[in-house]
Each structure stands twice: as C-alpha cells, then as structure tokens.
C-alpha positions as CSV (number, residue, x, y, z in Angstrom):
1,X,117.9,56.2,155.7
2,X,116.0,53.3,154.7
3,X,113.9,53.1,158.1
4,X,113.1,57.0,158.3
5,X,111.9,56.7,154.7
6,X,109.7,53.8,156.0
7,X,108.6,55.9,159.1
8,X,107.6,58.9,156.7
9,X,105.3,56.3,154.7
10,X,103.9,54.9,157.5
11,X,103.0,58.2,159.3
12,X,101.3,59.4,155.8
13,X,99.2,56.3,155.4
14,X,98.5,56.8,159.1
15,X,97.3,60.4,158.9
16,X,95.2,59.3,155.4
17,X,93.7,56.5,157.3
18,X,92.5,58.6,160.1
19,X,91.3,61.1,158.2
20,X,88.9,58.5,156.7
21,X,87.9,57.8,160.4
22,X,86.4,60.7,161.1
23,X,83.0,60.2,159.0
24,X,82.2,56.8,160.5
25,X,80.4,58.8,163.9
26,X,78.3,62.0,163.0
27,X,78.3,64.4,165.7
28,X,75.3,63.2,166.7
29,X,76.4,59.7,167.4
30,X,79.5,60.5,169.2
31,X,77.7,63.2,171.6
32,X,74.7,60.5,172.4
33,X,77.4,57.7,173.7
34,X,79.1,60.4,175.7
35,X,76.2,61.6,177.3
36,X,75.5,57.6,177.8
37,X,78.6,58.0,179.9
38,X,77.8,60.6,181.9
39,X,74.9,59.5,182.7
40,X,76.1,56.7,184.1
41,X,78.8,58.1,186.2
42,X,77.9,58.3,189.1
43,X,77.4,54.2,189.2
44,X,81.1,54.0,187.2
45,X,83.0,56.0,189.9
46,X,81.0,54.1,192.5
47,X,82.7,50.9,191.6
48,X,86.3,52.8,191.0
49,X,85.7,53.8,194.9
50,X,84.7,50.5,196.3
51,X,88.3,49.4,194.8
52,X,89.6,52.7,196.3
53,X,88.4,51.6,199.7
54,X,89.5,47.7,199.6
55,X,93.2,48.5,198.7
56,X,94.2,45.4,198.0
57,X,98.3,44.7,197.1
58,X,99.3,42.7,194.0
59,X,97.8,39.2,193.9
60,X,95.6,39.7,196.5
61,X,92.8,41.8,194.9
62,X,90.3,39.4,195.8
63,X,87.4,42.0,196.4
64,X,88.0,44.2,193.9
65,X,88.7,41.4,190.8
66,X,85.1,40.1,192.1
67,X,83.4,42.8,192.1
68,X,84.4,43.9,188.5
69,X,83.2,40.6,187.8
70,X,80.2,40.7,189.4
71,X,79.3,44.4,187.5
72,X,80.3,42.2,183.9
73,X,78.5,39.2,184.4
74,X,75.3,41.2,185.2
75,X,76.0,43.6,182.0
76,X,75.8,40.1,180.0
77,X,79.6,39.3,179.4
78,X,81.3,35.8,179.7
79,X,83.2,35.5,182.5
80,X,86.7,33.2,182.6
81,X,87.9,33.1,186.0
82,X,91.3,32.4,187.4
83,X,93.4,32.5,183.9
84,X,97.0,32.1,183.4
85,X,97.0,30.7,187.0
86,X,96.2,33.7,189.0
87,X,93.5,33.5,191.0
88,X,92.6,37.7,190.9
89,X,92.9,37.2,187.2
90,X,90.4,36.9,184.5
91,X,88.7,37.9,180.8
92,X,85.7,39.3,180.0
93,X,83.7,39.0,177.1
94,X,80.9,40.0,175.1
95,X,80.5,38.9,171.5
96,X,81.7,36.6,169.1
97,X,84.2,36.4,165.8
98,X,86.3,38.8,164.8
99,X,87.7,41.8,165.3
100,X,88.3,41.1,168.8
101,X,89.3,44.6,170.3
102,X,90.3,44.3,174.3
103,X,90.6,46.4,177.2
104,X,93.1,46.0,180.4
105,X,91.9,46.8,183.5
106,X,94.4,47.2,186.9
107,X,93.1,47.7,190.6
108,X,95.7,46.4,192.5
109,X,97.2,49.3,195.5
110,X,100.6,50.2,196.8
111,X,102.1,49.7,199.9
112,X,102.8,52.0,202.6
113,X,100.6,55.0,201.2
114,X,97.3,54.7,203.0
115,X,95.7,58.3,202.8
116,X,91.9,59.3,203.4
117,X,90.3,61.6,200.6
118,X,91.9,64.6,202.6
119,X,93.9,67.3,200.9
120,X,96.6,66.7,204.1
121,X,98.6,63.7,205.4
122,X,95.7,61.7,207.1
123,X,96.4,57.6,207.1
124,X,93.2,55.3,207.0
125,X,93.5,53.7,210.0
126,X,92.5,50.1,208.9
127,X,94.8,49.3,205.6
128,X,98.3,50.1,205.1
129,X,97.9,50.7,201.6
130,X,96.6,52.8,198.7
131,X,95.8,53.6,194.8
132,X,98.4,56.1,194.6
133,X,99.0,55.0,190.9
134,X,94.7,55.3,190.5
135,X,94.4,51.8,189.5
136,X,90.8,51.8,191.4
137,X,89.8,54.3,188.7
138,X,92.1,52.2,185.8
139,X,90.0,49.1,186.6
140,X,86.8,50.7,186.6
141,X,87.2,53.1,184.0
142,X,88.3,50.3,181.3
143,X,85.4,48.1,182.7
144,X,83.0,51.0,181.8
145,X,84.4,51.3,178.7
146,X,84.0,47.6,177.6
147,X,80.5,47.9,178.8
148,X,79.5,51.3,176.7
149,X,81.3,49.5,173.7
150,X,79.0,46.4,174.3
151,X,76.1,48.7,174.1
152,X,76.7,50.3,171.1
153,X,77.4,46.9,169.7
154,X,73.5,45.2,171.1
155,X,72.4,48.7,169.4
156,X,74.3,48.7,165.9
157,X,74.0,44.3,165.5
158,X,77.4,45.4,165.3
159,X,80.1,41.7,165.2
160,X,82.7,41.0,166.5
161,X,83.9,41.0,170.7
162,X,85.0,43.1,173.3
163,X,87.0,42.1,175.6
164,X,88.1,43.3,179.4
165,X,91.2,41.9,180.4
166,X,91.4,41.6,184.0
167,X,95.2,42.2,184.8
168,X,96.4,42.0,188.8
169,X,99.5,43.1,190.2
170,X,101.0,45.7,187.7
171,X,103.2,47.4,190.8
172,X,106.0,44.9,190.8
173,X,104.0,41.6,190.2
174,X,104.1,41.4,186.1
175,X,100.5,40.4,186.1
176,X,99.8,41.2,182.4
177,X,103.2,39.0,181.3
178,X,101.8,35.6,182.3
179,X,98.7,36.3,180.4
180,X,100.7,36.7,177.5
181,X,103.0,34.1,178.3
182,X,99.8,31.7,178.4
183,X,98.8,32.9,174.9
184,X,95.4,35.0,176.5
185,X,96.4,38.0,173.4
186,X,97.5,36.0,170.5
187,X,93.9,36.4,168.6
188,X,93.2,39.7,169.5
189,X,93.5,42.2,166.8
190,X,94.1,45.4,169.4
191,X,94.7,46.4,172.8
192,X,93.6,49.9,174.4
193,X,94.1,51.0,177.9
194,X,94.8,54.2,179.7
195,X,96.6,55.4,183.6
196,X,95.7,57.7,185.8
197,X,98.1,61.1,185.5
198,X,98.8,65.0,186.5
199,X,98.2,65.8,182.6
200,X,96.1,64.7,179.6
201,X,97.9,62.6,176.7
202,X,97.8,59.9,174.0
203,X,101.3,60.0,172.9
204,X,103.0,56.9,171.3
205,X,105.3,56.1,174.0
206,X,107.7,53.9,174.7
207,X,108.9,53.2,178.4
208,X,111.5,51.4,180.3
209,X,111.8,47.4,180.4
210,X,112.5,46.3,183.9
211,X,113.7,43.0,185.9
212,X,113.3,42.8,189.2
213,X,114.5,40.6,192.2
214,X,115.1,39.9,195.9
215,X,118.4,38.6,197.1
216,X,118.5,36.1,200.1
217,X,121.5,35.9,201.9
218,X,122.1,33.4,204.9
219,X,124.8,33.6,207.5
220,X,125.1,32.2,210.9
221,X,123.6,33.8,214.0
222,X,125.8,34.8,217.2
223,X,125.8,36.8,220.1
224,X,127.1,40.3,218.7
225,X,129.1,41.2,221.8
226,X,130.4,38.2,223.2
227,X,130.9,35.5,220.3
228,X,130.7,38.0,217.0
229,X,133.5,36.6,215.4
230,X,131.2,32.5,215.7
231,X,128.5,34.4,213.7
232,X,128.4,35.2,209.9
233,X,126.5,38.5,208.9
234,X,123.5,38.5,205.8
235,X,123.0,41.8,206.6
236,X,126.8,42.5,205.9
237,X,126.3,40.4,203.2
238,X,123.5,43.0,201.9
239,X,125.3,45.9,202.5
240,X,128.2,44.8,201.2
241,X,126.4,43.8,197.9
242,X,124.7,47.4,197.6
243,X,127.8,49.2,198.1
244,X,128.8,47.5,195.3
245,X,125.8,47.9,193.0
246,X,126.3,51.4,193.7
247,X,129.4,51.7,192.5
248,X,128.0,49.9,189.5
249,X,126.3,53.0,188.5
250,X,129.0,54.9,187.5
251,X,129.4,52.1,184.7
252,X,126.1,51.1,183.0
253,X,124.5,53.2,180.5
254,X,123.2,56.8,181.5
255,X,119.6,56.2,181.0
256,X,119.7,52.9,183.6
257,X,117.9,53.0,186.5
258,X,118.7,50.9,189.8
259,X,116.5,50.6,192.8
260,X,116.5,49.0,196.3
261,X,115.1,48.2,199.4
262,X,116.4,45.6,202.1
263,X,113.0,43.8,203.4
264,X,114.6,42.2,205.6
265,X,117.7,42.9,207.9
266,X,118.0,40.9,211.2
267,X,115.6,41.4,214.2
268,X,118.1,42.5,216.7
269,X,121.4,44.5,217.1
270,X,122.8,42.1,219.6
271,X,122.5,39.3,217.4
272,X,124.3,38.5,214.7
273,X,121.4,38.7,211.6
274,X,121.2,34.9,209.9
275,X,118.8,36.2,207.2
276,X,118.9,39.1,205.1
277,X,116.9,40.3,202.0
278,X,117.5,42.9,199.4
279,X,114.6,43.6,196.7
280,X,115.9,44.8,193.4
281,X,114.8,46.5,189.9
282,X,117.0,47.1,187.1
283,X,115.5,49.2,184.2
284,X,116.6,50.7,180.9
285,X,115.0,51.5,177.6
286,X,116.1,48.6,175.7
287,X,115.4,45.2,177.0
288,X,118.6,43.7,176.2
289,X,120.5,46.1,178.4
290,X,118.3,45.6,181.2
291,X,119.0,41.6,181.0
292,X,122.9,42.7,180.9
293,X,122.3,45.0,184.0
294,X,120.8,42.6,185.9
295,X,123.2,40.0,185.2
296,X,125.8,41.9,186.7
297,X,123.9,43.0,189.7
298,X,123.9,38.5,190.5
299,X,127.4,38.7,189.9
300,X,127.7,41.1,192.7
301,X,125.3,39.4,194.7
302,X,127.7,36.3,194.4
303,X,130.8,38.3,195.3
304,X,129.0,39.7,198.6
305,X,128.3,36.2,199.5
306,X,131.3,34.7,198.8
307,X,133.2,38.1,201.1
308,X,131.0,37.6,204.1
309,X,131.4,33.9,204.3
310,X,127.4,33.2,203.8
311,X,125.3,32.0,200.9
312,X,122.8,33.3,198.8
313,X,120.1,32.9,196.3
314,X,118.0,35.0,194.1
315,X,114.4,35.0,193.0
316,X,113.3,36.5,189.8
317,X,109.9,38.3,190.9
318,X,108.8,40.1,187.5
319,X,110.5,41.2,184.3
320,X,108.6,43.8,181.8
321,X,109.8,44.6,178.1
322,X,109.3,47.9,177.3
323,X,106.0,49.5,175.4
324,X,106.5,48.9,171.9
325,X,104.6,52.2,170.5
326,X,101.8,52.2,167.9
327,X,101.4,55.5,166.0
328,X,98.4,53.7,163.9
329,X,96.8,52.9,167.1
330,X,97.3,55.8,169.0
331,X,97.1,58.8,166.9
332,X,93.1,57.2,166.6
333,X,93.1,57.5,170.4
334,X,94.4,61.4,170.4
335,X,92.1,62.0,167.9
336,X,89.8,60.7,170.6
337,X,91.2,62.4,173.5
338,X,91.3,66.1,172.1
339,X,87.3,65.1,171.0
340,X,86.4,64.9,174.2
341,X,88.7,67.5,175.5
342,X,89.6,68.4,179.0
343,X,88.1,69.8,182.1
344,X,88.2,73.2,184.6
345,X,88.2,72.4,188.2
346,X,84.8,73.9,190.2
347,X,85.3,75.8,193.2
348,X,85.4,72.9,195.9
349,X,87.9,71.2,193.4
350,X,89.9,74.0,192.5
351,X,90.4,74.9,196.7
352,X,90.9,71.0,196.9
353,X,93.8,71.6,194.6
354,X,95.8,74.3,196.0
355,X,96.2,72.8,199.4
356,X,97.5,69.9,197.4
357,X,99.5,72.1,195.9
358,X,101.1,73.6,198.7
359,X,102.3,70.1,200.2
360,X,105.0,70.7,197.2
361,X,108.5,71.2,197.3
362,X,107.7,73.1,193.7
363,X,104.5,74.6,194.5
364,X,105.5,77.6,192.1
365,X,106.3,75.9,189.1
366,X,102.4,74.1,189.5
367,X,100.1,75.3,186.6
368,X,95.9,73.6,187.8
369,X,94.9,74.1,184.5
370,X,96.8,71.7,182.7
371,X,93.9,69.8,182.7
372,X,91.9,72.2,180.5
373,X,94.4,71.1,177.8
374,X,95.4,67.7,176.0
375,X,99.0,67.5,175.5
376,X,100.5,67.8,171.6
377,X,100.5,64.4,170.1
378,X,104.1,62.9,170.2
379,X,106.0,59.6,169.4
380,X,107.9,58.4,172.2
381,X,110.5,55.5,170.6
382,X,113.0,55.2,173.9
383,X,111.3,54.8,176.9
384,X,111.7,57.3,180.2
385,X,110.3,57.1,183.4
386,X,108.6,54.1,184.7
387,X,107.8,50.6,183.6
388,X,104.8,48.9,183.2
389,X,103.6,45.3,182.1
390,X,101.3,46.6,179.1
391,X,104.8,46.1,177.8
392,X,104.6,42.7,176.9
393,X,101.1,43.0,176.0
394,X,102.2,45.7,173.2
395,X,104.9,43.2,171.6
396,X,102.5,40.7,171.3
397,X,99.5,43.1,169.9
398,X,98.8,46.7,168.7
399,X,98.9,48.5,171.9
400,X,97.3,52.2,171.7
401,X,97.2,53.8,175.8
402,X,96.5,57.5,177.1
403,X,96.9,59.3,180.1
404,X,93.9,61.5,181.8
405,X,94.4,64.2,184.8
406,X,92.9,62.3,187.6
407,X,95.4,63.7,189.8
408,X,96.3,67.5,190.8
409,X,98.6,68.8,188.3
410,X,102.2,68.4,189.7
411,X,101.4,65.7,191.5
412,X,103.8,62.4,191.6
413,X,102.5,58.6,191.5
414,X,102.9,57.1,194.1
415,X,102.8,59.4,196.6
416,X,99.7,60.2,199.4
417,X,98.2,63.1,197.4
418,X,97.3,60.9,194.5
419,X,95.8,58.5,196.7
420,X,93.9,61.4,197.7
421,X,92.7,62.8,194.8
422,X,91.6,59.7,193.2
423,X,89.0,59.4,196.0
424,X,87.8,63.0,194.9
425,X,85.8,64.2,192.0
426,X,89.0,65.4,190.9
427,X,89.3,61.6,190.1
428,X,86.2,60.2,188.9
429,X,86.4,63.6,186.2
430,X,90.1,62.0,184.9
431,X,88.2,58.9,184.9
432,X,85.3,59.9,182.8
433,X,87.7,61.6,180.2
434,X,89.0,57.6,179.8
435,X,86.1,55.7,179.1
436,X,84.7,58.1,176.9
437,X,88.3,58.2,174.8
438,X,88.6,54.7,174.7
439,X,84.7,54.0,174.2
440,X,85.2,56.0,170.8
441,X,88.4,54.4,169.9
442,X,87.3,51.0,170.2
443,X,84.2,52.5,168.2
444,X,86.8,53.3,165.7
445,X,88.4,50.7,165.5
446,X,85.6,47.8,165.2
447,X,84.4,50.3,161.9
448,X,87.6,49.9,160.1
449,X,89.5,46.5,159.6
450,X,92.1,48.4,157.3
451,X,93.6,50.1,160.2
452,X,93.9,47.1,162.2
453,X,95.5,45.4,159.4
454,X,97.5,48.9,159.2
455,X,98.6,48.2,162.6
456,X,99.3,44.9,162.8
457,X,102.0,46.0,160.1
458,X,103.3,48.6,162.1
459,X,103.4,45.8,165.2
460,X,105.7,43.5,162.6
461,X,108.2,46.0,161.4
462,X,108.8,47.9,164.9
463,X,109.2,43.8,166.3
464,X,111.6,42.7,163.9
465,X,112.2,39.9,161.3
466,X,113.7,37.8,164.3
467,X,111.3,38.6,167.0
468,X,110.9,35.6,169.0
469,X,108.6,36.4,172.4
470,X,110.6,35.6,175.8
471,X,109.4,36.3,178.8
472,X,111.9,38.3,181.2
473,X,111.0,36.5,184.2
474,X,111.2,32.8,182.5
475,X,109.3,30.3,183.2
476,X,108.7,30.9,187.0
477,X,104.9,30.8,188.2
478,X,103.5,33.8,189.6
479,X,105.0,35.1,192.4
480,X,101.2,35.3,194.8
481,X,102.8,36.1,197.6
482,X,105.3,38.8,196.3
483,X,103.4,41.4,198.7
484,X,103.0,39.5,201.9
C-alpha cells in the first residue's frame, strides 16, 4: 500500500512537472530545430549508411567508432578515445559544468544476416554480417542528436555539456557495463537513447537482465571406428549438458529464457571431437533470478563433464541488469515523441513494404501504418523481451529511451528484412523521428534542473536503500575477441 501510494505521488508531481515543460519552447523554437534536422538529413543518414555498409561485429567497429569520431571532432566536441579499455569505445563532449545530459550511441552488426537494401533474400557478397538491430542508424542518429543539442547550446550561451557516449558491442558483448563499471556515468545527471523498431514508443520499460557464457569441454581424440572406446567425447559432453539444461526448463520460473548455440563441435565424424563449445544466455526479469539460473546451468555443465569423462571450464562473456524505468524521464520523451509525430510511407516506400510484408509467416495480421501513430504511453516495471546493456547504465543514472519505426511494421530484429530496411528511406525516416525526440528532450531537460533532481529521486527509490552496483560479469576485462 505504502509503495502504490508513493507511485501515485510520484506520477502527479511527474504530470505537474511536465506540464510546466511545455512553455520553455514556443512553437516557433521547437519547429526551427526540427527543420535544423531535416535539413541536415541527408548528411545524418549518410553517416548511418557508411556504418550500414562496414558491418562491423562487437569489438571490432573500428571504422564505424572512427568515423563517428571524426563527424564530432569536426563539430567541435572533445574527443576521449579508447575508454574503459576498449579500443572502439569512447565519449564525446561539448561544454563544460553542469547539468551534464548524455547520449549512447551503438553501431556494432550481427552475425550471419548480411542482406543488400533489397526487399528479398539477397546476401552482400563481401561481409557476413548486418545491422539487423539498426544500430548504424542508433549510432548515427544519437550522434546527430548530440550535435543539434550543441547548437542550440553555441546559440542560447546556454551551460552545461552534452555528452555522446560511444558504446560498442551491445549484441552479446556488454559494451555499455564496463563503462559503468569504470565510473564513465557517475556525474552525469541523465541518459537518453533510442532503438530502431516496427512501431513508435517512449514507454517506461523495463526488460530482461541477462548472463551469458560459453562452455569449453575437452576430451581425448580417437579414431571413431577403430579405437572409440581410447577417445573421450566434448561434443558428448555438450550434448549431454544441453539435454540437461533443457530439462531445466520445466523448473525455473515461467518468464526465464534459455538460449544456445554449440560454436564449436569437432571437425570430423571419424574422429573422436577433443574440443567442444557451447555459448549460453540465461535471462529473466529480475537480476537475482538470472544469477540463480545461471548458476545452475555451471552445475550442469560440471555434471556433463564429470559423465563423459572430460573436463570443462566456463567463460563469463557479458552480464546485463535489467532497465530500471524512469517515468520522470520518459514521460518528457513521449511528450517529445507524439510532438514530432509519425510518418506515412510514399509510394516507392509503401511497395517496398509489402513485399517485405509478404516474406511473413503472418502477412495478414501486418497493419503499414503503424507508423502514422505513436504508441499510448505505458510503464513497463517487469521486463519482456530482450536485454540490453543500457541496463546498467539506467541503475547508475536516470535513463529515459524510445523506440522509432525504422523497420517495416511486423518486422522482427534480427532478421534480413531489418537489415534491409535500415538501408532504405524507410530507415533514415525512423531515424529522423530519433534525433528530433531526443534533440527536444535533452532541450528539456537542460531548461529544468527540478526535474532532474525529480529524477534522480525516482532513480533512488526504484534502486533501493541497499543498492550496492555489481557488475554481472565481475571483474573480467572485455571480452575483444567474443566475435572472432
């Protein structure tokens, strides 16, 4: 009782501080920074689709982290290079003192989904990878945005800094949990970002904490016909411990989620495999079951060794709290959103769009113009889905993110139709709906220290009197190679 009476306060003073917001821009203002935007555009989605067109994996974003760096440095910010120990890594900045409002940026590609800008299965012949989660257009977008906020700064003598965070590896790599780990957020008074999506939203929103792992078993090679029974299988090993984990499913909380994929399983049938390697992630809405889920998945590993006669060891790869919401932060950010409203697809896009479409299992249940419409503002407080990194970032700061339709309604991440559209207009549209959003929250938010104090409270009682920041993953270095 005592907590939803706390919630009902907090939503009030949050609704009475935003209505003070909405004063601070005249129309005028707001409709001369967008048009800022779009007149740039053409130059913002240019950088998105040299990113698009390096597709770079986790940690090895060297072209795409220097070229964001490059566009910075020339627009005047301070560039720190390298931070937290990874090399693709850095901060941007412009300004000085307080507040200090920042920006992440992602632009690091998947594996295994290289696609050409065709609305059909066509691989680009010279990568084996792609932005099917639109982090090209993430990186950019943000970097456009702490660029437009810099200029209404020079224009307003307006104090304070802006800030781009530079975060690699967000698919699988926990990129954004070293930088916390180093201390890179602890002065900054909020955090704003935004992801690529089928739909427009700002919802406070929680998602699911996640540990990952691969498992390395080694056994004792053999000829398989003659002399099996010299030889001592890892891949039995592996099998034997994912049989096992999937019985485990039946017994873990509902809303888990368990993934796998064996990277490595021997290199012949006729001999007996002496290595074997099983990549893991264990995931649930609450951080503390995740660390018990995973615990038992090593306990199986162990047992799966300790059947097949071979040995094995473990190494912790990334582990992601989940998004700890901020309704102060983020109804500021729909407030945003449903400002600059959505978009209707021209004819080129909207024919793009139904042959997307009709790569569907679901094709009838599609709706295109979802992106005319920003989704009802909604608070999220136990995570679904997937898992990201701004996680961490969101227990250590007031974290406020959206979602814009850069992809064709329907449409999964990860998948060769988001690649796809990303390289389209469809994208760099999505995009533009992002950097103006977050150019006029951060706007927002550098004209009103109460709601950043406001915030910061929020931040404290959602955290807990006995909040004490540990990292998932532990003390381990970054994990560079993870994708090679």
């Amino acid at each position: 009782m005592q907590k939803s009476i706390l919630l009902l306060i907090l939503s009030v003073l949050t609704l009475s501080l935003n209505a003070q917001l909405k004063n601070i821009l005249s129309e005028k203002e707001k409709e001369a920074i967008l048009q800022s935007i779009e007149s740039n555009a053409d130059t913002y989605f240019e950088s998105a689709m040299k990113i698009w067109e390096y597709a770079e994996m986790g940690y090895q974003e060297k072209k795409s982290s220097a070229h964001l760096k490059k566009v910075l440095e020339q627009e005047g910010f301070k560039i720190e290079s390298g931070v937290a120990d990874i090399p693709t890594a850095f901060i941007a900045s412009y300004g000085n003192g307080q507040p200090i409002i920042g920006i992440l940026g992602e632009y690091d590609a998947l594996p295994g989904v290289s696609q050409t800008a065709a609305p059909f299965r066509e691989k680009r012949e010279e990568v084996n990878a792609g932005h099917a989660c639109g982090h090209h257009l993430f990186g950019a977008g943000s970097m456009a945005a702490a660029i437009q906020v810099k200029d209404w700064m020079i224009a307003n003598n307006k104090k304070g800094t802006i800030r781009f965070y530079g975060t690699p590896a967000e698919e699988g790599g926990g990129g954004k949990v070293y930088l916390v780990r180093a201390g890179l957020f602890n002065d900054v008074d909020a955090i704003l970002h935004w992801h690529p999506s089928n739909q427009n939203s700002a919802h406070a929103a929680s998602s699911l904490a996640n540990k990952s792992a691969k498992f390395r078993f080694y056994g004792t090679a053999a000829h398989a016909a003659r002399y099996p029974f010299l030889g001592r299988s890892a891949l039995d090993a592996v099998e034997s411990m994912n049989y096992m984990v999937n019985l485990m499913r039946e017994h873990v909380p509902q809303e888990s989620r368990t993934h796998y994929v064996i990277t490595s399983g021997g290199e012949a049938p006729n001999v007996v495999p002496e290595f074997a390697e099983v990549f893991y992630y264990a995931r649930h809405p609450d951080m503390a079951q995740v660390v018990k889920n995973f615990d038992w998945i090593v306990k199986i590993a162990e047992a799966a060794a300790k059947a097949t006669e071979t040995k094995m060891e473990y190494e912790v790869i990334h582990g992601l709290y989940n998004v700890l919401p901020n309704e102060t932060l983020s109804r500021i950010m729909h407030d945003n959103l449903s400002y600059v409203g959505g978009y209707s697809y021209n004819a080129e896009e909207q024919a793009f769009a139904e042959k997307i479409v009709s790569t569907f299992a679901y094709a009838d249940n599609v709706s295109l113009n979802l992106t005319e419409n920003i989704a009802p503002f909604k608070i999220v407080e136990k995570g679904v889905g997937g898992s990201t990194d701004v996680g961490d970032v969101s227990w250590a700061v007031p974290t406020a993110g959206m979602r814009a339709a850069t992809w064709v309604p329907g449409t999964s991440s990860h998948t060769w139709q988001a690649v796809a559209a990303g390289g389209t207009s469809i994208g760099k549209r999505g995009m533009l709906m992002a950097i103006k959003s977050i150019t006029l929250t951060a706007i927002d938010l550098f004209n009103n220290q109460d709601v950043l104090e406001q915030a910061k409270l929020e931040l404290k009682r959602r955290q807990g009197s006995n909040f004490n920041y540990q990292p998932l993953l532990g003390d381990r270095k970054p994990p560079l190679d993870y994708r090679m």
